[in-house]
C-alpha positions as CSV (number, residue, x, y, z in Angstrom):
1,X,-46.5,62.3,-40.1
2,X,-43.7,61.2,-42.6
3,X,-40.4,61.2,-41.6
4,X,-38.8,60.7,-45.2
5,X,-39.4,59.2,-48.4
6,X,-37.5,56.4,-46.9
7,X,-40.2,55.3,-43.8
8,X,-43.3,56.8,-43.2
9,X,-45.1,56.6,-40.0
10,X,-48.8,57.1,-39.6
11,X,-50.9,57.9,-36.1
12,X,-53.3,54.7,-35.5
13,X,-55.6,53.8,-33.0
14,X,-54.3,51.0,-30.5
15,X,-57.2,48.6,-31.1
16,X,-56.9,48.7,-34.8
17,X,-53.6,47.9,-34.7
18,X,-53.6,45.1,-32.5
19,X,-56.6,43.3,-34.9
20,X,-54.0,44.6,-38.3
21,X,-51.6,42.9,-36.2
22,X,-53.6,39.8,-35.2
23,X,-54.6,39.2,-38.9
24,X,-51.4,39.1,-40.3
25,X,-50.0,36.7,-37.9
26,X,-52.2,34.3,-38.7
27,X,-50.5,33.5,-41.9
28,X,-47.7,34.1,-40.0
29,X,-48.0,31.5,-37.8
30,X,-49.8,28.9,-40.3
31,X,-46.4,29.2,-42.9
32,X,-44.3,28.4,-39.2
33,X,-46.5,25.5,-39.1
34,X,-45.8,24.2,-42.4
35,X,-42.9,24.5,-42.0
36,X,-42.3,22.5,-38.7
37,X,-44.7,19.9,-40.3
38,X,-42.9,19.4,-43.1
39,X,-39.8,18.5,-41.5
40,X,-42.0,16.1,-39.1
41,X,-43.3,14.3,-41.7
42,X,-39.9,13.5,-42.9
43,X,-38.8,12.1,-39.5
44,X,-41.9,10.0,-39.5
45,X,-41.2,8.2,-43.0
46,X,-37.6,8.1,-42.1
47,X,-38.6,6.3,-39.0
48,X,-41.0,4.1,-40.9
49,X,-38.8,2.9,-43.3
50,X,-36.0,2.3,-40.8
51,X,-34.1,4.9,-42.4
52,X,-32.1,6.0,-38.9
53,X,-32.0,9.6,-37.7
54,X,-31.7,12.0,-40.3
55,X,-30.6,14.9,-38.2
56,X,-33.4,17.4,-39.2
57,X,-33.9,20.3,-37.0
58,X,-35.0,23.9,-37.8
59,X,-32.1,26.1,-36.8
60,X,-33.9,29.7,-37.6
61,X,-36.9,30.7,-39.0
62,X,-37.5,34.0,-41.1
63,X,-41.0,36.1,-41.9
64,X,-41.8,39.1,-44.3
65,X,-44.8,40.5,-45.6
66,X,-45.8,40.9,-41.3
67,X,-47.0,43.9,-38.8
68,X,-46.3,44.0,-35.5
69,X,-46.9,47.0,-32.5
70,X,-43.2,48.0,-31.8
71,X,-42.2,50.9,-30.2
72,X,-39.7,53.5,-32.4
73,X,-38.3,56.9,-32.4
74,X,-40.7,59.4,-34.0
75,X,-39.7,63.2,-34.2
76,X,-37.2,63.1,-31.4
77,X,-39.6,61.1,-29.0
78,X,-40.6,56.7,-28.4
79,X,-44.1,56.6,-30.2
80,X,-45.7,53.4,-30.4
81,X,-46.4,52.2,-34.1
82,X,-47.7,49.2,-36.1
83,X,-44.9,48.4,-38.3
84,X,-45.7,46.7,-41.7
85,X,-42.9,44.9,-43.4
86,X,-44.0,44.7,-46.8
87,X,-41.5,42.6,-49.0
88,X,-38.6,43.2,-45.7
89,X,-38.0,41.4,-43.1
90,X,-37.0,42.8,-39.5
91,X,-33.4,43.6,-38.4
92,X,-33.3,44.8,-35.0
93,X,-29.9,46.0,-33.9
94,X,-28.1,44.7,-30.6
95,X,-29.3,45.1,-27.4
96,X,-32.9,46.0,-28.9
97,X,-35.6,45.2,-26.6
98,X,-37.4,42.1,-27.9
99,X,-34.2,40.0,-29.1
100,X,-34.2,36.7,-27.6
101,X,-30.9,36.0,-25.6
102,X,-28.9,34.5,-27.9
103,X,-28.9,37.1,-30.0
104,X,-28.9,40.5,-27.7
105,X,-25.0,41.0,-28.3
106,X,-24.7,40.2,-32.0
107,X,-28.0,41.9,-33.4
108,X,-31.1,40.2,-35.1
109,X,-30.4,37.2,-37.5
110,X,-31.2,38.3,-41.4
111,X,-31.4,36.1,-44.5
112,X,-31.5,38.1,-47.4
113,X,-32.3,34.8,-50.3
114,X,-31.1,35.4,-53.8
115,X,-32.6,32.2,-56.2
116,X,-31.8,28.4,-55.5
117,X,-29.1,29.0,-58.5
118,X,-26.8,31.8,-57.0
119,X,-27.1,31.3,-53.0
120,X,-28.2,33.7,-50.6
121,X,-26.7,35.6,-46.8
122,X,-26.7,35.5,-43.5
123,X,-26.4,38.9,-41.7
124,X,-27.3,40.8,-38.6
125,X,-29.2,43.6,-37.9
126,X,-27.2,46.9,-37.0
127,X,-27.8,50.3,-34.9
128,X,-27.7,52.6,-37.5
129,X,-31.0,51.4,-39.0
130,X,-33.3,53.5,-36.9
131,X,-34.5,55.1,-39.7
132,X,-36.1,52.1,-41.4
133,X,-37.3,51.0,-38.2
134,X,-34.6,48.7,-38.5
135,X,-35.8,47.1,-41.5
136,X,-34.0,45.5,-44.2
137,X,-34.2,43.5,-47.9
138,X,-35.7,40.3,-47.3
139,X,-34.7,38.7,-51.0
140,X,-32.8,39.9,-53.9
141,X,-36.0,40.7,-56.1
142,X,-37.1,39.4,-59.0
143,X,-35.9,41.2,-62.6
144,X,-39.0,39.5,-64.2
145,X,-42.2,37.9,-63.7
146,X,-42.8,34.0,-62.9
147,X,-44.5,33.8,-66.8
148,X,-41.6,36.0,-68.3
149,X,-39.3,33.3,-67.2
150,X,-41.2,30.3,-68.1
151,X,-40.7,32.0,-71.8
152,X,-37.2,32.7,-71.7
153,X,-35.2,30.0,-69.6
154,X,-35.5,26.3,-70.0
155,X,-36.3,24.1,-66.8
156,X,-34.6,21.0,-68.1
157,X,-31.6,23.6,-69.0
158,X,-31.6,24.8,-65.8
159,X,-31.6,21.6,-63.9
160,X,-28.8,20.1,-66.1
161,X,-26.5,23.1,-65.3
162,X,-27.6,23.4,-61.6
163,X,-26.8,19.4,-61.4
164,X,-23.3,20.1,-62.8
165,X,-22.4,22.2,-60.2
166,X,-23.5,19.9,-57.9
167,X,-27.0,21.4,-56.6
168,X,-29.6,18.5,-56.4
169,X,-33.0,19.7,-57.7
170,X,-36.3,18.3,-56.7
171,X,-39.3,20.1,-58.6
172,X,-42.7,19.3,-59.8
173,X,-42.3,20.3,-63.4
174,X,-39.6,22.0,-64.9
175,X,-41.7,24.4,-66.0
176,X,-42.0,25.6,-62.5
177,X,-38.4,25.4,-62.4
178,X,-37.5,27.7,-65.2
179,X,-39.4,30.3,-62.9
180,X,-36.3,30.5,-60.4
181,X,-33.4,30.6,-62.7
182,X,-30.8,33.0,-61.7
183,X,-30.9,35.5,-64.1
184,X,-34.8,36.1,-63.2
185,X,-33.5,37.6,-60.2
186,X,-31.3,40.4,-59.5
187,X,-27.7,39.9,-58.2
188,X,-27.8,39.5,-54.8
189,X,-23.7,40.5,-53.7
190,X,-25.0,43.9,-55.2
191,X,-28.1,43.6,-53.2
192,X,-26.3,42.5,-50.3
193,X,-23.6,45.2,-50.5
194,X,-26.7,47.6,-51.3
195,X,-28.4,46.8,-47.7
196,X,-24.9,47.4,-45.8
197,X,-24.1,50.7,-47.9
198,X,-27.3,51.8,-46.1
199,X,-26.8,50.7,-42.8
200,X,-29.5,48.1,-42.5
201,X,-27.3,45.0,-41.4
202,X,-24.3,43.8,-42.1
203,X,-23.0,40.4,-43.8
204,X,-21.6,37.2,-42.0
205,X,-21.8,34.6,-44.1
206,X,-22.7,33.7,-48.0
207,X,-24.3,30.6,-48.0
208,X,-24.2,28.4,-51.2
209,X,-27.2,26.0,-52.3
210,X,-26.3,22.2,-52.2
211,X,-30.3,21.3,-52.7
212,X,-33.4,23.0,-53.7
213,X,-36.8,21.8,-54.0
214,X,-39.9,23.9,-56.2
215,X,-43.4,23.4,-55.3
């Protein structure tokens, strides 16, 4: 049954779900892994090289591209669906069952990432976003493909201009680099304004890039 051209919602059977579900956690969880590893391995060099405590903890963590068995308003009545997050990320409203503690007053934390040149935002989900399944933006979007920008920006450019603002940059080439310039991706205060103007979340914070680094 479709609901709108918005968000769509399809009857499925509960075992297929659950496996849907259970396949795309597994990335899930391996990318949650990397990610704590990563930040392990720094402590244990820093350790190794008597380098002290360098303070590095992982304050929140943020997944798209995921499906999960949540339970949503369908046609006036709770139906139980598998909800697929394609290129969004989840922004449950306060009070929303599944919320850990913390957050069951304020509403889900969001990050909405721009490019390591402009900065991205913290928000929170809101109630009125029932009708995406409270679902919002989970990154500005690019305005051109990754080989589009290696042809029309300059990694060593980039990297002198991103330096003289005072963001350090740590890449393997710059031709990788020249694939997250700024202007590659849309303009994420009109994105960000975009998501709030349709009652998806709601902004708290812009947060500006002191460091990046490109695989």
């Amino acid at each position: 049954m479709i609901e709108s051209w918005r968000c769509g919602s399809l009857p499925v059977r509960r075992r297929t779900a659950v496996l849907r579900g259970d396949v795309l956690r597994s990335p899930i969880w391996r990318s949650s892994i990397d990610r704590l590893s990563s930040i392990e391995s720094a402590r244990f060099f820093a350790d190794l090289f008597k380098q002290g405590d360098l303070e590095l903890r992982q304050v929140y963590d943020v997944t798209h591209n995921t499906a999960k068995l949540e339970t949503h308003n369908v046609g006036g009545r709770p139906m139980e669906l598998l909800v697929h997050r394609k290129g969004a990320t989840r922004a449950f409203g306060p009070k929303m069952p599944g919320l850990p503690l913390e957050y069951r007053d304020l509403g889900q934390p969001v990050i909405i990432g721009g490019s390591m040149e402009t900065g991205s935002y913290l928000l929170c989900g809101v109630e009125t976003a029932a009708e995406t399944f409270y679902t919002t933006a989970h990154g500005s979007g690019r305005t051109m493909g990754r080989r589009q920008a290696k042809k029309q920006f300059s990694g060593a450019e980039l990297r002198r201009r991103m330096l003289d603002r005072g963001i350090y940059i740590r890449a393997v080439s710059d031709s990788g680099l020249a694939e997250e310039a700024g202007d590659a991706y849309k303009n994420i205060d009109e994105v960000v304004h975009a998501a709030e103007l349709a009652g998806t979340c709601v902004r708290v914070a812009k947060l500006t890039p002191i460091g990046n680094i490109k695989g």
